[in-house]
mmCIF file as Biopython writes it, N, C-alpha, C and O atoms, coordinates in Angstrom:
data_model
#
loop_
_atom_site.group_PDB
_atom_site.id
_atom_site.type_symbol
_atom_site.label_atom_id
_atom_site.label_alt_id
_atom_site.label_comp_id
_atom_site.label_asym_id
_atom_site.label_entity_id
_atom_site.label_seq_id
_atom_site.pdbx_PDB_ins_code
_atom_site.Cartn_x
_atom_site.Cartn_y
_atom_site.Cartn_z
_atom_site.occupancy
_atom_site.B_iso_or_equiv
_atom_site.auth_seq_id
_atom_site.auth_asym_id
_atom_site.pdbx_PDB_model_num
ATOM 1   N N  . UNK A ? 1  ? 9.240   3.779   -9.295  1.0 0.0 1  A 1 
ATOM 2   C CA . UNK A ? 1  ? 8.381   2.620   -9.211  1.0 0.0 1  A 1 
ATOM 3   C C  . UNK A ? 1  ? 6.904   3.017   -9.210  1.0 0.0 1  A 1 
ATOM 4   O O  . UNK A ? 1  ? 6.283   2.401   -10.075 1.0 0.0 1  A 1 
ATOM 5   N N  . UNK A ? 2  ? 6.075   3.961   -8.414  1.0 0.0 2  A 1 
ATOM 6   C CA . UNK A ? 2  ? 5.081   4.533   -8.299  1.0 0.0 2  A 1 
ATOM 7   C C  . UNK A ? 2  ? 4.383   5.767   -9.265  1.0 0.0 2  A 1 
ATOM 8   O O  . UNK A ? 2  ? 3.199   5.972   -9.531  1.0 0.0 2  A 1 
ATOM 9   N N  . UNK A ? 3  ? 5.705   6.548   -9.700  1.0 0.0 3  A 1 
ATOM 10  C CA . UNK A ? 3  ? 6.093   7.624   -9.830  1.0 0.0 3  A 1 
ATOM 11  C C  . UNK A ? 3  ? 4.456   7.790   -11.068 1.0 0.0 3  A 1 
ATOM 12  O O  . UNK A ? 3  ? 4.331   7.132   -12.101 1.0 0.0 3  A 1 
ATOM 13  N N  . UNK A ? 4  ? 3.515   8.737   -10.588 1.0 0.0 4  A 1 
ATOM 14  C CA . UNK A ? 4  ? 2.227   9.394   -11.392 1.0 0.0 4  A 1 
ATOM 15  C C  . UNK A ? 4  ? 1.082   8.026   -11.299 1.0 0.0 4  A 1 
ATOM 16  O O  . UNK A ? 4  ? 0.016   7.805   -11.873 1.0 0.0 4  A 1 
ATOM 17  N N  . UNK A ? 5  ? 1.721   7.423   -10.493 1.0 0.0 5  A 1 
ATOM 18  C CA . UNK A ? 5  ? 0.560   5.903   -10.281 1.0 0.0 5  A 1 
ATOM 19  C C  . UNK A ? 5  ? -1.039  5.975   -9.782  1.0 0.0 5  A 1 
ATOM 20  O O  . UNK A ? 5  ? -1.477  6.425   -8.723  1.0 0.0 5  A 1 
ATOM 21  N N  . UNK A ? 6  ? -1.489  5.603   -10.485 1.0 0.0 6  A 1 
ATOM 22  C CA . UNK A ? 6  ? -2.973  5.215   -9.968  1.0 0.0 6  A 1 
ATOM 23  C C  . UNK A ? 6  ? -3.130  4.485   -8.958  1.0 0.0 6  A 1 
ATOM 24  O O  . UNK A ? 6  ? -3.910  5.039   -8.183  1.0 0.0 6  A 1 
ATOM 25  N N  . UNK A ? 7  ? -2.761  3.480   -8.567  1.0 0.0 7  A 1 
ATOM 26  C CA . UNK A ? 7  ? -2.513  2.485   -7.682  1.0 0.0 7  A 1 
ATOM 27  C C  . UNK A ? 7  ? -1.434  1.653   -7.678  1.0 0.0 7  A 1 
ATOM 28  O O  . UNK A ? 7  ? -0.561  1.517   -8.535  1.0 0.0 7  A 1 
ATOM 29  N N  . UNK A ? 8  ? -1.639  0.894   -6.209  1.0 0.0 8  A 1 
ATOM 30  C CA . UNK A ? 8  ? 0.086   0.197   -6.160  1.0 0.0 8  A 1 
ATOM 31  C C  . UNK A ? 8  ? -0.501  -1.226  -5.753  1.0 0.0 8  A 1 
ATOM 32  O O  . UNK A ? 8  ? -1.236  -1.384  -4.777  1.0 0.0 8  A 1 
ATOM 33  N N  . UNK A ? 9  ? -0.114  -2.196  -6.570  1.0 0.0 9  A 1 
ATOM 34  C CA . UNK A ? 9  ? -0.687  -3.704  -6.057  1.0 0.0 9  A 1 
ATOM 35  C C  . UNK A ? 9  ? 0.947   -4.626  -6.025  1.0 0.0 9  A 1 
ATOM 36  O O  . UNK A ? 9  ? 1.828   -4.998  -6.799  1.0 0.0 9  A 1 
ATOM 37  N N  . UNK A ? 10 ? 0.581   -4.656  -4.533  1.0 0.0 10 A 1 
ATOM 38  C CA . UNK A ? 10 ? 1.825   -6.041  -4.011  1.0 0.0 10 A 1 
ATOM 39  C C  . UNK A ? 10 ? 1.357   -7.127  -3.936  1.0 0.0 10 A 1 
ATOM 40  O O  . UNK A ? 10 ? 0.413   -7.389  -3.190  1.0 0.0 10 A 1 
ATOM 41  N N  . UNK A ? 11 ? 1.854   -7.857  -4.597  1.0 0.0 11 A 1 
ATOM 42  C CA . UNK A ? 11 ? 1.864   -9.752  -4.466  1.0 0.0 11 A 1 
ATOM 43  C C  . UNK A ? 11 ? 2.616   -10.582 -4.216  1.0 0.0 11 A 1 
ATOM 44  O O  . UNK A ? 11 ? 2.661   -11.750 -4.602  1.0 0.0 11 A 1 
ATOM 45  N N  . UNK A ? 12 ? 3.770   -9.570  -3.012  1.0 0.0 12 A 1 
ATOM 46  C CA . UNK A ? 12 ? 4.923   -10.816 -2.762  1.0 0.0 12 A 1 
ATOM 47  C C  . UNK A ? 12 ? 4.993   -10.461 -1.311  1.0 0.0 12 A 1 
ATOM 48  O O  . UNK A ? 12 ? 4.489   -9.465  -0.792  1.0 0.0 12 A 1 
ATOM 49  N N  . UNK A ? 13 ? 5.587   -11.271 -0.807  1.0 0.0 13 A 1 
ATOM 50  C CA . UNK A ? 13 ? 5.908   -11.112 0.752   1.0 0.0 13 A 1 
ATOM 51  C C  . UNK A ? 13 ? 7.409   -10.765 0.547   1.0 0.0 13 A 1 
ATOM 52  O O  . UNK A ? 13 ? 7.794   -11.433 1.506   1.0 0.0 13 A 1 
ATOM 53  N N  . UNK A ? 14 ? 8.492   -10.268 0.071   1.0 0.0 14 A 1 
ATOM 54  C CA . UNK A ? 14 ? 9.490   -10.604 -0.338  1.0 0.0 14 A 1 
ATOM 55  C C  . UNK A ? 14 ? 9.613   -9.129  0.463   1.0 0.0 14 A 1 
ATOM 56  O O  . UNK A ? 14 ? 8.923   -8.124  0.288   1.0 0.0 14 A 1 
ATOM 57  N N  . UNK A ? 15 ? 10.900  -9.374  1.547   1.0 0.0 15 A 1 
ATOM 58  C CA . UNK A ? 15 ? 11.411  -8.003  2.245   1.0 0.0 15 A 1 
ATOM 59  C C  . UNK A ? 15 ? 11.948  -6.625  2.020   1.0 0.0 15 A 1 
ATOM 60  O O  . UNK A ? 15 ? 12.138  -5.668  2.770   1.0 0.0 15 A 1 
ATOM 61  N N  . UNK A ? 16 ? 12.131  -6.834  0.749   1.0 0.0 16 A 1 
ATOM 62  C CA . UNK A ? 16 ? 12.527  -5.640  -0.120  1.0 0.0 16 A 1 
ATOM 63  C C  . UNK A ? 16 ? 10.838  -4.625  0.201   1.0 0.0 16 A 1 
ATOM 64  O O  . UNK A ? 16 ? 10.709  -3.486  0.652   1.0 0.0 16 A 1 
ATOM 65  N N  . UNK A ? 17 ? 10.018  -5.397  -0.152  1.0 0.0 17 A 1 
ATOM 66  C CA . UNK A ? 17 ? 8.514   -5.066  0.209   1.0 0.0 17 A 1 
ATOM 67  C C  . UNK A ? 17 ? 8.091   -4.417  1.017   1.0 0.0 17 A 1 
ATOM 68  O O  . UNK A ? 17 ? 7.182   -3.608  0.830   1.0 0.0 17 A 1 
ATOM 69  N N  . UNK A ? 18 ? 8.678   -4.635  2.138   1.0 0.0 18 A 1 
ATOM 70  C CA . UNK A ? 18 ? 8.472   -5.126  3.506   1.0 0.0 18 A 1 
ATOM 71  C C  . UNK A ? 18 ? 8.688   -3.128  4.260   1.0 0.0 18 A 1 
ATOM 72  O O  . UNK A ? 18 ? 8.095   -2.441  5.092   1.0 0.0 18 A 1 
ATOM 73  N N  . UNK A ? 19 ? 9.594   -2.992  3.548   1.0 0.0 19 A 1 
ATOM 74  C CA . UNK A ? 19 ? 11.014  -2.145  4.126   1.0 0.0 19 A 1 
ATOM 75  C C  . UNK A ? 19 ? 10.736  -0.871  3.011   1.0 0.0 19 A 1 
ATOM 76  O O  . UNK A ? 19 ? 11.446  0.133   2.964   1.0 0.0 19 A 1 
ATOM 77  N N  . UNK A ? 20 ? 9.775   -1.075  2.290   1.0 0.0 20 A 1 
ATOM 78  C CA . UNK A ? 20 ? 9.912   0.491   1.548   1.0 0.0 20 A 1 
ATOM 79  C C  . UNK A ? 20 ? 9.428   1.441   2.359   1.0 0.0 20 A 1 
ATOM 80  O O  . UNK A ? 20 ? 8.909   1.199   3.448   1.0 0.0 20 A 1 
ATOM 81  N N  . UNK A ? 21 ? 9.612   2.847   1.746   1.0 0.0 21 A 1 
ATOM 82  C CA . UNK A ? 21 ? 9.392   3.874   2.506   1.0 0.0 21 A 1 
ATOM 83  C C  . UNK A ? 21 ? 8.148   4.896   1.756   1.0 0.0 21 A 1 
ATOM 84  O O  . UNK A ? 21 ? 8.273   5.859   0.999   1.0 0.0 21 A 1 
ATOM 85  N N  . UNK A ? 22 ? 7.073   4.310   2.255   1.0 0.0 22 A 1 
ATOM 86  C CA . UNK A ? 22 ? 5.856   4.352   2.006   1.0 0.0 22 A 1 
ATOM 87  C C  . UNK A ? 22 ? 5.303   5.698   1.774   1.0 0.0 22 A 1 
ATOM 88  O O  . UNK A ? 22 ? 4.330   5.796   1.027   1.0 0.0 22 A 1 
ATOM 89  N N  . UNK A ? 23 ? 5.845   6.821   2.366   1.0 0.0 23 A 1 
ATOM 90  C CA . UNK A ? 23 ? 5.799   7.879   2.936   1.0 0.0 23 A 1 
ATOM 91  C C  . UNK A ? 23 ? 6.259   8.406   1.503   1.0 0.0 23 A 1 
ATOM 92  O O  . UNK A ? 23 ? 5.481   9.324   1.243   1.0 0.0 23 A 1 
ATOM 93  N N  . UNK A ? 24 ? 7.160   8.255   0.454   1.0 0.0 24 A 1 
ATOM 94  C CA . UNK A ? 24 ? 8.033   8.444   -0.464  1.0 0.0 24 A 1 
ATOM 95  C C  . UNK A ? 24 ? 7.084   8.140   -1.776  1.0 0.0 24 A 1 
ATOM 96  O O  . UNK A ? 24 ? 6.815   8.834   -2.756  1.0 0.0 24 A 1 
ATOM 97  N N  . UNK A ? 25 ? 6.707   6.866   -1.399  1.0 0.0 25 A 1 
ATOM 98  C CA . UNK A ? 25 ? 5.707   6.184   -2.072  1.0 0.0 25 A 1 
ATOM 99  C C  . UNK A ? 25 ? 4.301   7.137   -2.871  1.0 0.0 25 A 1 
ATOM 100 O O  . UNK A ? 25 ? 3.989   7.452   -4.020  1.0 0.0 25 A 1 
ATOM 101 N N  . UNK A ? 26 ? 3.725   7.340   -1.428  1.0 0.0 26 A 1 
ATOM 102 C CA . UNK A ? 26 ? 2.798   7.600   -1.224  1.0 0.0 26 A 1 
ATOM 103 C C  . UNK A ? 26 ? 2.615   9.379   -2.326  1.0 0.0 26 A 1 
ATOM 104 O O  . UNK A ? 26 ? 1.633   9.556   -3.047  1.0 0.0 26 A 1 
ATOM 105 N N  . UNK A ? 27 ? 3.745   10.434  -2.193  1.0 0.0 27 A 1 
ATOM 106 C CA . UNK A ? 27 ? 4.218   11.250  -2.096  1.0 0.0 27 A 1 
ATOM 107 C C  . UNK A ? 27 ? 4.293   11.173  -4.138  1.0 0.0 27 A 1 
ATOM 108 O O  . UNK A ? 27 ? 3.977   12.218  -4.707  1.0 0.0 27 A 1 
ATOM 109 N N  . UNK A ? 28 ? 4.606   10.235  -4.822  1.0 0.0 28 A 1 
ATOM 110 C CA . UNK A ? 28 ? 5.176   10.255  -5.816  1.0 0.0 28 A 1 
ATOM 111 C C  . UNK A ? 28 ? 3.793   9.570   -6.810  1.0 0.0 28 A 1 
ATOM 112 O O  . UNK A ? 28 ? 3.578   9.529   -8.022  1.0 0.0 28 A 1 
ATOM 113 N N  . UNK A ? 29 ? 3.063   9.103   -5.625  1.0 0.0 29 A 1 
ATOM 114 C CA . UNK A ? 29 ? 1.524   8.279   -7.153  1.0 0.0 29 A 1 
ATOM 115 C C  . UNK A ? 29 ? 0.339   9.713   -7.074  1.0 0.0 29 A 1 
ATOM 116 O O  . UNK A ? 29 ? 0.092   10.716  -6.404  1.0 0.0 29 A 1 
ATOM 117 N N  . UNK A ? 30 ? 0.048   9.231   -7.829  1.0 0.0 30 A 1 
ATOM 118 C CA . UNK A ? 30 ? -1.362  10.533  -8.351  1.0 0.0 30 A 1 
ATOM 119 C C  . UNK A ? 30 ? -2.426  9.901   -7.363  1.0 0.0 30 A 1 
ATOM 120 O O  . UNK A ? 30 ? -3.050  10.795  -6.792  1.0 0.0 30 A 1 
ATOM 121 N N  . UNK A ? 31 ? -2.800  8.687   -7.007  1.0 0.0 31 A 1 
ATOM 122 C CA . UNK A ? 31 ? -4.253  8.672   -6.318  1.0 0.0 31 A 1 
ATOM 123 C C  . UNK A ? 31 ? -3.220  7.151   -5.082  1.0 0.0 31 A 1 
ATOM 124 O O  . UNK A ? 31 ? -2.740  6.066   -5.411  1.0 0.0 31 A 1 
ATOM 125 N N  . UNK A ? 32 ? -3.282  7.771   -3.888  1.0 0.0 32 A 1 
ATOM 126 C CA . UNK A ? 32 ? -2.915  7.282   -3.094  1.0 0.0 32 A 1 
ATOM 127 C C  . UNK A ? 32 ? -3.264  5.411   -2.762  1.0 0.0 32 A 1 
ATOM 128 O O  . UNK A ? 32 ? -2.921  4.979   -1.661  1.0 0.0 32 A 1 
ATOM 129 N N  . UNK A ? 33 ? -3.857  4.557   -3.660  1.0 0.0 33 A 1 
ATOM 130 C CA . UNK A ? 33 ? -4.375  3.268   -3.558  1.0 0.0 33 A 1 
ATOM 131 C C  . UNK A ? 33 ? -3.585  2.414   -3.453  1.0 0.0 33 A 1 
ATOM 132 O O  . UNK A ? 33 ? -2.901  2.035   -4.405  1.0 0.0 33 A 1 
ATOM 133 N N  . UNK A ? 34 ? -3.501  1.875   -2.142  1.0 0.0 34 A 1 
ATOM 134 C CA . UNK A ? 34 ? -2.768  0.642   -2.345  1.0 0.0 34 A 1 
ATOM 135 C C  . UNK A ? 34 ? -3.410  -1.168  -2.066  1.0 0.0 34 A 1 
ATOM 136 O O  . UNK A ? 34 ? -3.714  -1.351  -0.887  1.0 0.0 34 A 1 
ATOM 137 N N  . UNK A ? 35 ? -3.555  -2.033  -2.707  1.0 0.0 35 A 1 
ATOM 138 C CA . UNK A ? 35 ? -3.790  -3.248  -3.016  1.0 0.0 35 A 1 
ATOM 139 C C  . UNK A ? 35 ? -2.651  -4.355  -2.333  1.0 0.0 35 A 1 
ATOM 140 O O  . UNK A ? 35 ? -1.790  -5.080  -2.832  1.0 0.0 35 A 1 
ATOM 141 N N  . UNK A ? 36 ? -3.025  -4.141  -1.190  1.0 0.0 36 A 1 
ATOM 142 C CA . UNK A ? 36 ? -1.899  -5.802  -0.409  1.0 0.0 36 A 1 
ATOM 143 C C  . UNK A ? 36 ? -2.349  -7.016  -0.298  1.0 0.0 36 A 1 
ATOM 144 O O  . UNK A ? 36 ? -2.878  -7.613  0.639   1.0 0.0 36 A 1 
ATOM 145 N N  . UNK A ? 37 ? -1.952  -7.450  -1.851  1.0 0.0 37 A 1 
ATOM 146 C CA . UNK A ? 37 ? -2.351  -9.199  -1.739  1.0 0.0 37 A 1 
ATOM 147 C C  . UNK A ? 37 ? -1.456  -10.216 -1.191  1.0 0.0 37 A 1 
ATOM 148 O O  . UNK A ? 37 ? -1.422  -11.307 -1.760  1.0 0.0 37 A 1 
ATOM 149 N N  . UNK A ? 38 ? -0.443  -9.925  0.240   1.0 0.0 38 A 1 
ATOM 150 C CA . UNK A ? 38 ? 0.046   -10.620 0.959   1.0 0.0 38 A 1 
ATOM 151 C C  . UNK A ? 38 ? -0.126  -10.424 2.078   1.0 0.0 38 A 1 
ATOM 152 O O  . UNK A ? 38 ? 0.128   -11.323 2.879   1.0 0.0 38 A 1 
ATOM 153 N N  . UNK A ? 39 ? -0.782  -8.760  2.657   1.0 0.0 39 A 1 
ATOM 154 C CA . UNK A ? 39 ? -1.327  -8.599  3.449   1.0 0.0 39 A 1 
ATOM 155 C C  . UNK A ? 39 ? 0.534   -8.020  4.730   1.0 0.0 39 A 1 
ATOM 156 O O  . UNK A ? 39 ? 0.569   -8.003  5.961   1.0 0.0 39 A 1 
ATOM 157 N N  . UNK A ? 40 ? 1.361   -7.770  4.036   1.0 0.0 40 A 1 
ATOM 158 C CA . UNK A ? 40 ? 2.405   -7.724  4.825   1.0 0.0 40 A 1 
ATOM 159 C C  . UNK A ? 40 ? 2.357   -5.760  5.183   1.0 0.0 40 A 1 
ATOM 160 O O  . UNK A ? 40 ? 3.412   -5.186  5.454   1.0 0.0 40 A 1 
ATOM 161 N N  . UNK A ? 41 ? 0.835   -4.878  5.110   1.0 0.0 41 A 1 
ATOM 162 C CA . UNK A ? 41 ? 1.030   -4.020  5.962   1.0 0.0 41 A 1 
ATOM 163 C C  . UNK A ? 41 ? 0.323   -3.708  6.201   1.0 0.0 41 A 1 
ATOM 164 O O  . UNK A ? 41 ? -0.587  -3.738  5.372   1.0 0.0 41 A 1 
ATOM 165 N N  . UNK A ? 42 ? 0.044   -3.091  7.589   1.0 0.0 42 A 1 
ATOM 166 C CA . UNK A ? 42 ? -0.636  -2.815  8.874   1.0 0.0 42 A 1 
ATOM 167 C C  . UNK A ? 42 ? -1.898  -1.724  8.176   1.0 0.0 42 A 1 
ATOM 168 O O  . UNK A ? 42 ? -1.625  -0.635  7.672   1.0 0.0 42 A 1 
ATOM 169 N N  . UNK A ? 43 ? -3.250  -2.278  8.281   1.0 0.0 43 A 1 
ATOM 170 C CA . UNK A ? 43 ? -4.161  -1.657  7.782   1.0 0.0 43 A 1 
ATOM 171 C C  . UNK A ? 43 ? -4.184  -0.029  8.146   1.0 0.0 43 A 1 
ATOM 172 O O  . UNK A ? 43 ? -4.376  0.935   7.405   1.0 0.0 43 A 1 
ATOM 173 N N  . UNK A ? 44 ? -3.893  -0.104  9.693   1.0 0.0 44 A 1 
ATOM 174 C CA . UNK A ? 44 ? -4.103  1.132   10.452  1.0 0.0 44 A 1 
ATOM 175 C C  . UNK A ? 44 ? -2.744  1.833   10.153  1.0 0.0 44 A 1 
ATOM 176 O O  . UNK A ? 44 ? -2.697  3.030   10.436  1.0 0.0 44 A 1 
ATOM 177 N N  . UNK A ? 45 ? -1.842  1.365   9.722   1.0 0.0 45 A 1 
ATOM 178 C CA . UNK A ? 45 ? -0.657  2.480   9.780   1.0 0.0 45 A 1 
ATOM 179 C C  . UNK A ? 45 ? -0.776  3.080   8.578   1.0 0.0 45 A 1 
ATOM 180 O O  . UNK A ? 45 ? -0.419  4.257   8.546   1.0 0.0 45 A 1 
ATOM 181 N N  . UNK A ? 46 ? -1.307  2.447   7.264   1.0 0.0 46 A 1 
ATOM 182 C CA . UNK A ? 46 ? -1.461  2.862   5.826   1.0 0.0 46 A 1 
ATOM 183 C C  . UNK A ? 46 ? -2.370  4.003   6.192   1.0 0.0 46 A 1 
ATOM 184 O O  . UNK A ? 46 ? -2.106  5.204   6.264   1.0 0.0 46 A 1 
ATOM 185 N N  . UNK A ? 47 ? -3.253  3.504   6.361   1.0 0.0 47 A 1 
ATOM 186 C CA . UNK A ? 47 ? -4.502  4.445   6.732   1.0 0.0 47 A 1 
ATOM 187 C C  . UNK A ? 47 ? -3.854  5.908   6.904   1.0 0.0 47 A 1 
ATOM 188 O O  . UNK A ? 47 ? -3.774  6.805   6.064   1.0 0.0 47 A 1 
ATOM 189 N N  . UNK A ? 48 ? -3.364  5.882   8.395   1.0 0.0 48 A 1 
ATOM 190 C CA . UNK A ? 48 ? -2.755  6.972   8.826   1.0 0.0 48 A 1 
ATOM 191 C C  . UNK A ? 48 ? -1.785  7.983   8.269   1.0 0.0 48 A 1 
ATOM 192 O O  . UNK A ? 48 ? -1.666  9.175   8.555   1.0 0.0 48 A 1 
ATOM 193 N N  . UNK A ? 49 ? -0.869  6.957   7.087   1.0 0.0 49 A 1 
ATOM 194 C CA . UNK A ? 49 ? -0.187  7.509   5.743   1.0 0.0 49 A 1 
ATOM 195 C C  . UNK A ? 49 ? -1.111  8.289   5.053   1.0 0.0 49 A 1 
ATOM 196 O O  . UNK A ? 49 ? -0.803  9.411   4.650   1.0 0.0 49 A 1 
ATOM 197 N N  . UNK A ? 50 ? -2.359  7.743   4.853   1.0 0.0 50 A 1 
ATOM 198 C CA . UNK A ? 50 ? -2.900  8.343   3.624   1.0 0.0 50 A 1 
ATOM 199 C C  . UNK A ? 50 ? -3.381  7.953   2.386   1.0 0.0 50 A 1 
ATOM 200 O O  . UNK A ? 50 ? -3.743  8.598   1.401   1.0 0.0 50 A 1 
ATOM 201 N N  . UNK A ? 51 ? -3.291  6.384   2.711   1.0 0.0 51 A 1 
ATOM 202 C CA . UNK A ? 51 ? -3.549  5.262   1.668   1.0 0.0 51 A 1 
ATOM 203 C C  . UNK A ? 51 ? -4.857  5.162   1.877   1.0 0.0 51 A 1 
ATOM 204 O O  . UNK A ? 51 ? -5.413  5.387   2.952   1.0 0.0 51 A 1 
ATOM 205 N N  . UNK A ? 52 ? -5.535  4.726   0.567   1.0 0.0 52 A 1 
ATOM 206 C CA . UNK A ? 52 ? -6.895  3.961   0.150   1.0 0.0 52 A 1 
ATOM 207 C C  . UNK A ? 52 ? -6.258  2.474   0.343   1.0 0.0 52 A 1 
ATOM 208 O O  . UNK A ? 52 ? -5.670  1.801   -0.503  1.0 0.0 52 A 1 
ATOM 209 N N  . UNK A ? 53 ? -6.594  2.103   1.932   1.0 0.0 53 A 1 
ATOM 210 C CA . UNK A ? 53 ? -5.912  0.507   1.308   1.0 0.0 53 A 1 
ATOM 211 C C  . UNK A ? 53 ? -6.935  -0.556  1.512   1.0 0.0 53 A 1 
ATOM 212 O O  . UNK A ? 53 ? -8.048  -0.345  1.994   1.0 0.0 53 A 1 
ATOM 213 N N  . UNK A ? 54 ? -6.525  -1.620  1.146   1.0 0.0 54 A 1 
ATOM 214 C CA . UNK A ? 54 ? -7.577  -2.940  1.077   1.0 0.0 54 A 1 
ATOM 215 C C  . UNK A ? 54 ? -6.427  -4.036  0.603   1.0 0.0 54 A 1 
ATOM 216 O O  . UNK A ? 54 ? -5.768  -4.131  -0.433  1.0 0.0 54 A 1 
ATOM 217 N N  . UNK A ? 55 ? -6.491  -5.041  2.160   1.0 0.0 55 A 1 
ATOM 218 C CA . UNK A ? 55 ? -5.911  -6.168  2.053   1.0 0.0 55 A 1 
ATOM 219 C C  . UNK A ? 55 ? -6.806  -7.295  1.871   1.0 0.0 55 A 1 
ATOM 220 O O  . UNK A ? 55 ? -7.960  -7.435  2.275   1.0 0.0 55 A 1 
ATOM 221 N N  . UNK A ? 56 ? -6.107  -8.035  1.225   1.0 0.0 56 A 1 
ATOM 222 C CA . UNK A ? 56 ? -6.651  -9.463  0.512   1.0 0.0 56 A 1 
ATOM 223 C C  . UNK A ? 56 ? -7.366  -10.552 1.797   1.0 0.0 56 A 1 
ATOM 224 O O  . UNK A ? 56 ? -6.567  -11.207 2.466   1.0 0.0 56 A 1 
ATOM 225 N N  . UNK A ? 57 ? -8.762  -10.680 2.059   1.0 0.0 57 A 1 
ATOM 226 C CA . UNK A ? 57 ? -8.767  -11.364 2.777   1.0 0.0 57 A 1 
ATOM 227 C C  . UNK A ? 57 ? -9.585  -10.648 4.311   1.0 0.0 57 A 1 
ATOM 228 O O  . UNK A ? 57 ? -10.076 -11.157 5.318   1.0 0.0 57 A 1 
ATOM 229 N N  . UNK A ? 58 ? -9.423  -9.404  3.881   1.0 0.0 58 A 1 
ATOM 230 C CA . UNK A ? 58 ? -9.179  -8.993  5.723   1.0 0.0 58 A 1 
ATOM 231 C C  . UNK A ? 58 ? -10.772 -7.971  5.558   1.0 0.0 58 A 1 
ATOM 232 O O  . UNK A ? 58 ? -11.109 -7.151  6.411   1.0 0.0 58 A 1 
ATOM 233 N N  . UNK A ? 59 ? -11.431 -8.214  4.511   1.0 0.0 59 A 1 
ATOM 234 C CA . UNK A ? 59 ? -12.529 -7.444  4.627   1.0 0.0 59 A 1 
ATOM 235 C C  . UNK A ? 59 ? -12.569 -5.660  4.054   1.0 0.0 59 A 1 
ATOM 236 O O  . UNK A ? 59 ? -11.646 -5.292  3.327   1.0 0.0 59 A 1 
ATOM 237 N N  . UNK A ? 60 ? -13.515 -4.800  4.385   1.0 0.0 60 A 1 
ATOM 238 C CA . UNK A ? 60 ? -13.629 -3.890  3.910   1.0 0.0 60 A 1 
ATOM 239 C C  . UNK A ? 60 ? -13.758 -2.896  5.379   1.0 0.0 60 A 1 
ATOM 240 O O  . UNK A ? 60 ? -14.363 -3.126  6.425   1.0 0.0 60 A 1 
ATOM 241 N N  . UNK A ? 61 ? -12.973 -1.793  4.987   1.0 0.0 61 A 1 
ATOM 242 C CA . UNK A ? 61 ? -13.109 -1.022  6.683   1.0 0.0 61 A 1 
ATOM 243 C C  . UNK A ? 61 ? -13.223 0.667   5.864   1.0 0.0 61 A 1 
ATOM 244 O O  . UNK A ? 61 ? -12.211 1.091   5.307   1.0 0.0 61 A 1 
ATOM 245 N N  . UNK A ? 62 ? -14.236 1.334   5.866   1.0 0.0 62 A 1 
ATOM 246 C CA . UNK A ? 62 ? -13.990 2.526   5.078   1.0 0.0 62 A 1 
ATOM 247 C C  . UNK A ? 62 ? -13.378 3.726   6.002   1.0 0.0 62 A 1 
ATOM 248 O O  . UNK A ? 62 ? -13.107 4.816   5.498   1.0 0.0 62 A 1 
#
């Protein structure tokens, strides 16, 4: 799904979503970015993964 990705943009709330294993994710794209336009994950836990993230809505935190 990720696999050599530039970035990762979600636009569903849908639990399949919800429940990936980010860590796997994260591990398999070329530039760690992720885009949550439902906002269904935790700014600070991405962070701590290793993500460039930015949710829809919630401002800019560098």
């Amino acid at each position: 799904m990720a696999q050599g990705s530039d970035a990762l943009i979600v636009v569903t709330e849908w639990n399949e979503f919800k429940q990936l294993n980010m860590v796997k994710i994260k591990a398999a794209m070329r530039q760690p970015v992720l885009i949550d336009g439902r906002n269904i994950y935790q700014p600070a836990e991405m962070k701590s993964l290793g993500f460039i993230y930015r949710g829809m809505g919630r401002g800019y935190d560098s």
